[in-house]
Wavefront OBJ file of the C-alpha trace (Angstrom):
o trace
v 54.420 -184.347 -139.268
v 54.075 -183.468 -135.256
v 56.013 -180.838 -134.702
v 54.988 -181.112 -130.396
v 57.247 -182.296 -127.748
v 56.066 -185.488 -126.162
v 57.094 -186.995 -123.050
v 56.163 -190.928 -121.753
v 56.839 -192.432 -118.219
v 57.998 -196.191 -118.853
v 58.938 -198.467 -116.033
v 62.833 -199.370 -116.683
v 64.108 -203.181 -115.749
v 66.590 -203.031 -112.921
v 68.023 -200.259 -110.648
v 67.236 -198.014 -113.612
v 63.419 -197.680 -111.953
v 61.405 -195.437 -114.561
v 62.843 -193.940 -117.522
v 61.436 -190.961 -118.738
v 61.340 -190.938 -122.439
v 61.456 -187.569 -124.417
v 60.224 -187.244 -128.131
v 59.677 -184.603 -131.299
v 61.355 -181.402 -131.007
v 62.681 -180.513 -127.874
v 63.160 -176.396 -128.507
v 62.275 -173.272 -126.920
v 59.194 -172.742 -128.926
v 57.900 -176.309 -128.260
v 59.267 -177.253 -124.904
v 56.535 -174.598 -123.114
v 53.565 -176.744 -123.429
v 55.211 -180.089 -121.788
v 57.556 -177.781 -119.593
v 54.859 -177.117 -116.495
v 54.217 -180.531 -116.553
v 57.465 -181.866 -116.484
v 58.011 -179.942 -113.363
v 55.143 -181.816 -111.582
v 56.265 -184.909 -112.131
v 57.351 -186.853 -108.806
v 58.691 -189.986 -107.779
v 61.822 -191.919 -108.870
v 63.070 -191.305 -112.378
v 66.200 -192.951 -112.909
v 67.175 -192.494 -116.859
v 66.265 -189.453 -119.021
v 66.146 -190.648 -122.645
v 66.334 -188.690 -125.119
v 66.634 -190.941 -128.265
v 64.016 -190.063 -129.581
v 64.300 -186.421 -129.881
v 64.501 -184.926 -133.592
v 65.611 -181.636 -132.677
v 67.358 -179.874 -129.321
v 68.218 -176.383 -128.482
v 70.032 -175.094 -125.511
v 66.565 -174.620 -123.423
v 65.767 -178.349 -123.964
v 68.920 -179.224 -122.900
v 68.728 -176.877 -119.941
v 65.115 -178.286 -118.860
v 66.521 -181.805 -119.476
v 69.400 -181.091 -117.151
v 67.588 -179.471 -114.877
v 65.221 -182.726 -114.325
v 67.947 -184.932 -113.766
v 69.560 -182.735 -111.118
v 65.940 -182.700 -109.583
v 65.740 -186.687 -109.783
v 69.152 -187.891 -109.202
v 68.948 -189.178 -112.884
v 71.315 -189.909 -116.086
v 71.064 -188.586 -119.261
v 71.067 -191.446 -122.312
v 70.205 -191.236 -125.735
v 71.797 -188.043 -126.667
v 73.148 -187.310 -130.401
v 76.360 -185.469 -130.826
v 74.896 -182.020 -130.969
v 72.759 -182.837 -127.771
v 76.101 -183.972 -126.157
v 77.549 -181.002 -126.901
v 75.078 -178.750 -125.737
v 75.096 -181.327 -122.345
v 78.645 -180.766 -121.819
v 78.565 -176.855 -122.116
v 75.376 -176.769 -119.810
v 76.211 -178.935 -117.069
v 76.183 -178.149 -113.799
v 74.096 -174.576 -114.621
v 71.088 -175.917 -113.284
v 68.491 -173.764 -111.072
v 70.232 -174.279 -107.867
v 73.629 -172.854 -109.473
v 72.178 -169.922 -110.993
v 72.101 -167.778 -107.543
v 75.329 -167.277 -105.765
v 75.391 -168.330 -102.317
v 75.073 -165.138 -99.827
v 77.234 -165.219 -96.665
v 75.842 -164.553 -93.030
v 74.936 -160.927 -92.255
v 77.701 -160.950 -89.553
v 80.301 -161.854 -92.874
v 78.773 -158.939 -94.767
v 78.170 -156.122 -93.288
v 82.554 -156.003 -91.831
v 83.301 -156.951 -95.628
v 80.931 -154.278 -97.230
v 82.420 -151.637 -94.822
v 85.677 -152.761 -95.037
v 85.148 -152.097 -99.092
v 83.571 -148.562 -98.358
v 86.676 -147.695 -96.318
v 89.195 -148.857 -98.731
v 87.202 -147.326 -101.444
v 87.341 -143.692 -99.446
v 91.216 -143.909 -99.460
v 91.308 -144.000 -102.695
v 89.228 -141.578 -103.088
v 90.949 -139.185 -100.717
v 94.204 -140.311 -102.525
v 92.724 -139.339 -105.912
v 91.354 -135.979 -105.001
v 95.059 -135.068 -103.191
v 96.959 -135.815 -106.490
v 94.426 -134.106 -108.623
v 95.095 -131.353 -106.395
v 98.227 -131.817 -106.990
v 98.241 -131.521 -110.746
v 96.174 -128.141 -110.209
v 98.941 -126.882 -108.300
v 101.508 -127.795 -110.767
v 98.970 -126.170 -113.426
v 98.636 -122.983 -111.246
v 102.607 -122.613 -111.014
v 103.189 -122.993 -114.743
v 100.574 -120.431 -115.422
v 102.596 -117.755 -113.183
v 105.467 -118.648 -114.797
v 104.241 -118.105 -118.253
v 101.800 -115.872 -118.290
v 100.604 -116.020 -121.543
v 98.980 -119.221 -121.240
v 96.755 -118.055 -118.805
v 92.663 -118.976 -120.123
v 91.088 -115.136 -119.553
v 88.426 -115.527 -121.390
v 87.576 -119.304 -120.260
v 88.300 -117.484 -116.581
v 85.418 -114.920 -117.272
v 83.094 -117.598 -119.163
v 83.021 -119.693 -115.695
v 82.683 -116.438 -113.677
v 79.991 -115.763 -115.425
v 78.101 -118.801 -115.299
v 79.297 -119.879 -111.174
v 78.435 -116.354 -109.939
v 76.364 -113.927 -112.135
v 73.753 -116.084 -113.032
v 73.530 -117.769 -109.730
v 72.638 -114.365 -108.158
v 69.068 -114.869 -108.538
v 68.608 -118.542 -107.281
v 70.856 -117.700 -104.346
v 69.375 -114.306 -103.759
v 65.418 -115.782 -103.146
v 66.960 -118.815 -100.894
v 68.855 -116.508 -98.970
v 66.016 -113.915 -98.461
v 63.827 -117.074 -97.682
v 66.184 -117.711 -95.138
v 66.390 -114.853 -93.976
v 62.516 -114.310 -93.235
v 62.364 -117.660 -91.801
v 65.443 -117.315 -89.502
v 63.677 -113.974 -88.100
v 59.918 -114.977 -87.942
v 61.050 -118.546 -85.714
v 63.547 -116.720 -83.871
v 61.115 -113.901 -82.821
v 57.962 -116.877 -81.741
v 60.925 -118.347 -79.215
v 62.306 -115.315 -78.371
v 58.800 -113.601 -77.523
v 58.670 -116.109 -74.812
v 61.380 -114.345 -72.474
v 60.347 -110.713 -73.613
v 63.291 -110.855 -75.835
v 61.777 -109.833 -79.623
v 64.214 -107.405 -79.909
v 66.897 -109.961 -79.774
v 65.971 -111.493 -83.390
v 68.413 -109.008 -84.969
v 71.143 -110.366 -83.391
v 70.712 -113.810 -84.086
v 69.878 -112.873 -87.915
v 72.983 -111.136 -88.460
v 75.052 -113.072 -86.888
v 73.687 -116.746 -87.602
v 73.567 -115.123 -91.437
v 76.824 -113.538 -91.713
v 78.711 -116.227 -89.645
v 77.155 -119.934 -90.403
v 74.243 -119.938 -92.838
v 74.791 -117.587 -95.413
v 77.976 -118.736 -96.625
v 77.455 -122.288 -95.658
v 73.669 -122.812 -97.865
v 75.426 -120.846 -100.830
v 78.003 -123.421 -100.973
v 75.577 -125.996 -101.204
v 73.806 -124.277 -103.813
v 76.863 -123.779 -105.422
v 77.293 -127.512 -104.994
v 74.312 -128.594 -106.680
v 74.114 -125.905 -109.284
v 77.819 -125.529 -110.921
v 79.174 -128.656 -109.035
v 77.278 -130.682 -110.835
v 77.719 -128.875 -114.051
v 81.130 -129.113 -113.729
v 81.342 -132.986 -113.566
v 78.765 -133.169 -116.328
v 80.991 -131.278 -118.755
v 84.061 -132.499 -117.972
v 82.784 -135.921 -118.179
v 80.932 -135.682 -121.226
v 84.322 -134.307 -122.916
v 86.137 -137.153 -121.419
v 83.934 -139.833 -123.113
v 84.032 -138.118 -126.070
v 87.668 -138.113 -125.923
v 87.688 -134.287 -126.250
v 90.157 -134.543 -123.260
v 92.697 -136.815 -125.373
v 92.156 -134.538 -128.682
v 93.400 -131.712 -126.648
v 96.345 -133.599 -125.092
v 97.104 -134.977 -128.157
v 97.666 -131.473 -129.951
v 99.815 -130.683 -126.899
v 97.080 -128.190 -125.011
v 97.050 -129.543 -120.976
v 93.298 -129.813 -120.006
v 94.210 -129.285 -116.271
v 95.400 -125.400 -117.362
v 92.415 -125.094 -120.238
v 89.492 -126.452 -118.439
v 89.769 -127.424 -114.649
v 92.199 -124.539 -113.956
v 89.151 -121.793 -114.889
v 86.513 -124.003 -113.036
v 88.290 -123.958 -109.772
v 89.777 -120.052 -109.656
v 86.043 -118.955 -110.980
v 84.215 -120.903 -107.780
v 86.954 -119.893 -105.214
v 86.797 -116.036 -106.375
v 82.623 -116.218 -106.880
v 82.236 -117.493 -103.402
v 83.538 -115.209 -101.753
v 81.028 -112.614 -103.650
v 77.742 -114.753 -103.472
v 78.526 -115.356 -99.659
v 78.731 -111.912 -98.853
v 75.972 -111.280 -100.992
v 73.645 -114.034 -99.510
v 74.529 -112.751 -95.924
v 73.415 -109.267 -96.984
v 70.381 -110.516 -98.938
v 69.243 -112.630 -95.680
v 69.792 -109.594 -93.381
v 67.246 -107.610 -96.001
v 65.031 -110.445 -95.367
v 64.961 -110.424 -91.575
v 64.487 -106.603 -91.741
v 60.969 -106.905 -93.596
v 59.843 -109.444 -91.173
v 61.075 -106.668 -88.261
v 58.872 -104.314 -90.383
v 55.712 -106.144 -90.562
v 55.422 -108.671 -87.989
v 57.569 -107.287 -85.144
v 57.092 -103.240 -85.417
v 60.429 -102.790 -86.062
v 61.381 -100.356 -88.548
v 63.063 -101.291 -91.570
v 66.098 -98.849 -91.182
v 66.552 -99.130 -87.672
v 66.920 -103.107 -87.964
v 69.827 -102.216 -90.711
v 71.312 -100.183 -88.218
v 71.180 -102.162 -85.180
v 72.748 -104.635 -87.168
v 75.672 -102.715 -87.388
v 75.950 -102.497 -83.388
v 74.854 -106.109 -82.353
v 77.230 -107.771 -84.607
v 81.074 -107.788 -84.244
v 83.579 -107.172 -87.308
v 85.205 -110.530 -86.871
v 81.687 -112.613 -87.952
v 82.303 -111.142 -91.234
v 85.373 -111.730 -91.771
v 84.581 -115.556 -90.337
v 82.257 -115.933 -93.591
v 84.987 -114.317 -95.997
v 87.555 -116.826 -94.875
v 85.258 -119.661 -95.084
v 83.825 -118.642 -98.457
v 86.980 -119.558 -100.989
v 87.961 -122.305 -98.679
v 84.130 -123.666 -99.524
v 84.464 -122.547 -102.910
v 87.609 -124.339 -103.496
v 86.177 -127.678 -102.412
v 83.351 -127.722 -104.459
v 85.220 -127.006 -107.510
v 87.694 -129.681 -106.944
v 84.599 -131.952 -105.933
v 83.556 -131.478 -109.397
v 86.807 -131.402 -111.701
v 87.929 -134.894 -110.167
v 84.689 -136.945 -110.583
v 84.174 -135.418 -114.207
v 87.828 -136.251 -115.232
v 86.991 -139.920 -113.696
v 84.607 -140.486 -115.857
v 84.914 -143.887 -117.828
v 83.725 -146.331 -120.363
v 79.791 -145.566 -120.434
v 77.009 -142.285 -120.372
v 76.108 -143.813 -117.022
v 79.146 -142.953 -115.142
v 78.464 -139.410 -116.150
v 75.343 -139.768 -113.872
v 76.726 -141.502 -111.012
v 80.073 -139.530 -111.440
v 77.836 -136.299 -111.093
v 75.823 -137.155 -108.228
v 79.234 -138.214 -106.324
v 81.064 -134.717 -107.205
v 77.528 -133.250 -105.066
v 77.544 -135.272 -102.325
v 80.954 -135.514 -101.580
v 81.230 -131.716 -101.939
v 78.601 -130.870 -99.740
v 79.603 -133.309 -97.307
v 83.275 -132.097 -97.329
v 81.743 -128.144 -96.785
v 79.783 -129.532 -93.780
v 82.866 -131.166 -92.028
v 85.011 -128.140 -92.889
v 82.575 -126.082 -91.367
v 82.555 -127.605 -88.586
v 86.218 -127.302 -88.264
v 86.170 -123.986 -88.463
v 83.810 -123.135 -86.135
v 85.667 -124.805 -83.238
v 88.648 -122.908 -84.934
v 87.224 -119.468 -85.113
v 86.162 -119.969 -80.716
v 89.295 -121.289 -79.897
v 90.931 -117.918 -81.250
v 88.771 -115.780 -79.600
v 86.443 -115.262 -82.563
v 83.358 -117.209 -81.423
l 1 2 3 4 5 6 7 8 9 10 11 12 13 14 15 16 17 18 19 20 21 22 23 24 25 26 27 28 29 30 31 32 33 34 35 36 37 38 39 40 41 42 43 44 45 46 47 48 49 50 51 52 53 54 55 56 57 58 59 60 61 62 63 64 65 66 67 68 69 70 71 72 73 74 75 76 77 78 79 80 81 82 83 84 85 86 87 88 89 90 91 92 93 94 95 96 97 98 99 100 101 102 103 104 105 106 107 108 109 110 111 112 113 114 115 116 117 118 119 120 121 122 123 124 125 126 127 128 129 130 131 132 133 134 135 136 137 138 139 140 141 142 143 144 145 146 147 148 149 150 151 152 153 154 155 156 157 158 159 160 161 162 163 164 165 166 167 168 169 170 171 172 173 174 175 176 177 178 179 180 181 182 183 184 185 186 187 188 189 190 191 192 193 194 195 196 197 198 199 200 201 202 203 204 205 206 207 208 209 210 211 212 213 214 215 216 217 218 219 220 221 222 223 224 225 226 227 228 229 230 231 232 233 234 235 236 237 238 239 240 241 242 243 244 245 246 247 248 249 250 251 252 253 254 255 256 257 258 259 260 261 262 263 264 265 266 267 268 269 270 271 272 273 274 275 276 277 278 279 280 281 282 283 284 285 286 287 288 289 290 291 292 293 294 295 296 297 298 299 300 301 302 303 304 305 306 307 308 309 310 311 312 313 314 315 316 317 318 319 320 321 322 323 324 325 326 327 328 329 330 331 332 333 334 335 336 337 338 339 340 341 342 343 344 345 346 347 348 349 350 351 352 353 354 355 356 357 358 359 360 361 362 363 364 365 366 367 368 369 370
């Protein structure tokens, strides 16, 4: 028995001009060897038969289909489960398989018009979640005994003690690099001695704060959203609201005081760090001593710079907190949106600490503290 798909060209009597006549089994593991040939074929064809195929799947149907849309031809011959498989196919041939794309000039206003609308929503989100930690934070003082000590310590152990390493090399890093390129531009108006003004204040003021934040950001941000999100598809979160405990007070609540207290410490603590750092590159590369560089730090920069990077600090660590607790208790439906959830609870925090910043610095001149 030939179990091949055969095909025949056969001039038809009429209009009909040729018929193409397919035979044997017309299924996806025969079809392939007639298939590239059947897409060569040109000219007229005005009537696919199909009489006198034994057997049909859905890919001879499709390849079928897709010849007559390419020829302007009918169909004849099919048997009931052929016209079946016709009916539920038609019009999904190749040119209906990719959707239309609109004009560039159509796109790009709709795409940003989606972005926009998306970023309310976002912004609308984050303000009620707020919101609930508010309501969270008042029922706490109000009965104290709910309060989560030990979960409060847990997260203040994890956002700040263990991030004192990490942050303490970056900001010594920072520190030696602020005070070595500062120094080469300096040197050019006779002005060396100047670097230790620009380390403590650029360190105490802007960066030290503002690149522990980020780190912050990246380091328990991220964890934040991870864990929260990974409880949420778990339905840990439900379990717990089920038995009647409010995941807001047990588990965001914790997260958020932990970052805004911790900030303020690793920000001073970074600042400090980076001044250390400037002072060995005084020592060794521009014969200042040590010592002397810690003191003249205490004449060259004002009172008011530090206090500039206190006040920023819980502000900064408050955003990155909530930047995490939202996008992990948005998490739905798949492991994926843990991913994507995470990287948004990063970006949008460190984005958010940036244009914050930046408000506060025209703040902090406008009252005299610039």
């Amino acid at each position: 028995m030939d179990e091949a798909a055969h095909y025949e060209l056969e001039e038809g009597p009429g209009e009909d001009g040729r018929r193409l006549v397919l035979s044997g089994p017309l299924l996806i593991s025969t079809v392939g060897r007639i298939e590239p040939e059947l897409r060569r074929l040109s000219g007229e064809i005005g009537v696919i038969d199909l009489s006198g195929v034994t057997e049909i799947d859905t890919v001879g149907v499709w390849v079928a289909t897709r010849l007559a849309d390419e020829h302007s031809a009918r169909i004849e011959g099919a048997d009931e489960r052929a016209g079946h498989l016709l009916d539920a196919i038609q019009g999904m041939g190749g040119e209906g398989i990719a959707e239309e794309r609109s004009p560039v000039w159509e796109r790009v206003p709709i795409a940003t018009g989606e972005k926009v609308f998306a970023a309310r929503a976002g912004v609308i989100g984050v303000v009620g979640f707020f919101g609930q930690v508010l309501l969270a934070f008042l029922t706490i003082l109000i009965h104290p005994s709910r309060f989560p000590h030990r979960a409060l310590v847990r997260q203040m152990e994890l956002v700040g003690v263990a991030a004192l390493p990490i942050i303490g090399l970056m900001s010594f890093l920072i520190g030696v690099v602020i005070a070595q390129q500062g120094a080469v531009q300096l040197e050019q108006f006779g002005a060396e001695s100047l670097t230790i003004n620009l380390v403590g204040r650029i360190t105490l003021r802007e960066l030290g704060v503002l690149m522990t934040a980020i780190m912050v950001a990246g380091r328990s941000g991220s964890a934040f959203a991870a864990q929260l999100g990974t409880m949420k598809l778990t339905e840990e979160i439900d379990a717990m609201r089920t038995i009647g405990i409010s995941p807001i007070e047990a588990l965001v609540l914790p997260r958020i005081m932990a970052a805004t207290f911790m900030m303020i410490v690793l920000g001073f603590y970074a600042s400090m760090v980076a001044i250390v750092g400037g002072a060995v590159v005084g020592q060794f590369a521009l014969g200042i001593p040590f010592f002397t560089f810690l003191e003249r730090i205490q004449e060259v920069v004002p009172t008011y710079d530090l206090w500039v990077g206190l006040i920023k600090a819980p502000v900064f660590g408050l955003i990155v907190a909530l930047a995490g607790c939202y996008h992990g208790m948005q998490v739905r439906g798949n492991s994926e949106e843990v991913g994507s959830r995470t990287t948004l609870a990063v970006v949008s925090a460190i984005f958010a600490v940036i244009v914050i910043d930046a408000f506060f610095a025209v703040f902090f001149t406008e009252i005299g503290w610039g």
